[in-house]
C-alpha positions as CSV (number, residue, x, y, z in Angstrom):
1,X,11.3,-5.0,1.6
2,X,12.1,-7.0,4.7
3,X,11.7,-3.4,7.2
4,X,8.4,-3.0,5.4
5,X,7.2,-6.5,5.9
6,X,8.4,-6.4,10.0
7,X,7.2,-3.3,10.3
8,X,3.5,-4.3,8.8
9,X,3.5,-6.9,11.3
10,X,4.7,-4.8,14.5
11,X,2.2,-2.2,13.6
12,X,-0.8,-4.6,13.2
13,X,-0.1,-6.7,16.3
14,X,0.3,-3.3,18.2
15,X,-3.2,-3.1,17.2
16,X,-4.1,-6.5,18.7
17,X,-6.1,-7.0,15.0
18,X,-5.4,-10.5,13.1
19,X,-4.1,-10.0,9.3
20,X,-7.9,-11.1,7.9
21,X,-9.0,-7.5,9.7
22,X,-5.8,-5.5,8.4
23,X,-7.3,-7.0,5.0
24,X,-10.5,-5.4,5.1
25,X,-9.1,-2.1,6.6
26,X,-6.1,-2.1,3.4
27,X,-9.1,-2.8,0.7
28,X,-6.8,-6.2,-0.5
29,X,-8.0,-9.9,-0.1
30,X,-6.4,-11.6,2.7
31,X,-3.4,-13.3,0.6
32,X,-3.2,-10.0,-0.6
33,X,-2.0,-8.3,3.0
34,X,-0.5,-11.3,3.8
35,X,1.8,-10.8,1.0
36,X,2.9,-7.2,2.9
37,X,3.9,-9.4,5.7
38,X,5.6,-11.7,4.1
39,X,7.7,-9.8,1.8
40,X,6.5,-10.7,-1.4
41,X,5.1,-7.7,-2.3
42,X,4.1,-4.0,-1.0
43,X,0.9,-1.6,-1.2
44,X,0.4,1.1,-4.3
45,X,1.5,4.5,-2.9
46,X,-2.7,5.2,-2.3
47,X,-2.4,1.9,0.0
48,X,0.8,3.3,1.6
49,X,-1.0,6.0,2.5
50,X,-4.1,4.8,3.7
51,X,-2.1,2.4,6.1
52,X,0.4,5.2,7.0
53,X,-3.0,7.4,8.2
54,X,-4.8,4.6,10.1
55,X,-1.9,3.4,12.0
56,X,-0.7,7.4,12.7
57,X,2.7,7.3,11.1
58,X,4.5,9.1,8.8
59,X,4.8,6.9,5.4
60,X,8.5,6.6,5.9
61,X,8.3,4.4,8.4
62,X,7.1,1.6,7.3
63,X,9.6,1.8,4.7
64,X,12.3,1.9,6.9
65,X,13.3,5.4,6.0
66,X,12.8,6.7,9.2
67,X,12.7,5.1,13.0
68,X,10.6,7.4,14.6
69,X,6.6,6.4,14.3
70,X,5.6,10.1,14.9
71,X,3.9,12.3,12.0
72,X,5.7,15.3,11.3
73,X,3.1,18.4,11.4
């Protein structure tokens, strides 16, 4: 869970957007996301996917199954 958490963070501050916004944009409360970052818990697979398509990336890598950021299509 720590890749997912690190990569949650990377992605977001990519983004320049603070983890209140990345709330909104995931549907959770803030605690909620901030719980993504800090490794206490991770997104339903609809919320991995939802993430996955706003930030462009294949699901894989934010869970460290993959290193390359790029969707396959």
């Amino acid at each position: 869970m720590r890749i997912f958490s690190e990569r949650m963070k990377e992605l977001r501050k990519d983004r320049g957007l603070k983890q209140r916004e990345m709330a909104e944009i995931c549907g959770v409360k803030p605690c909620g996301y901030q719980g993504y970052e800090y490794g206490r818990h991770c997104p339903e697979i609809p919320g991995l996917i939802q993430i996955a398509k706003f930030f462009d990336v294949s699901t894989d890598y934010p869970l460290g199954l993959t290193d390359k950021r790029e969707v396959n299509r």
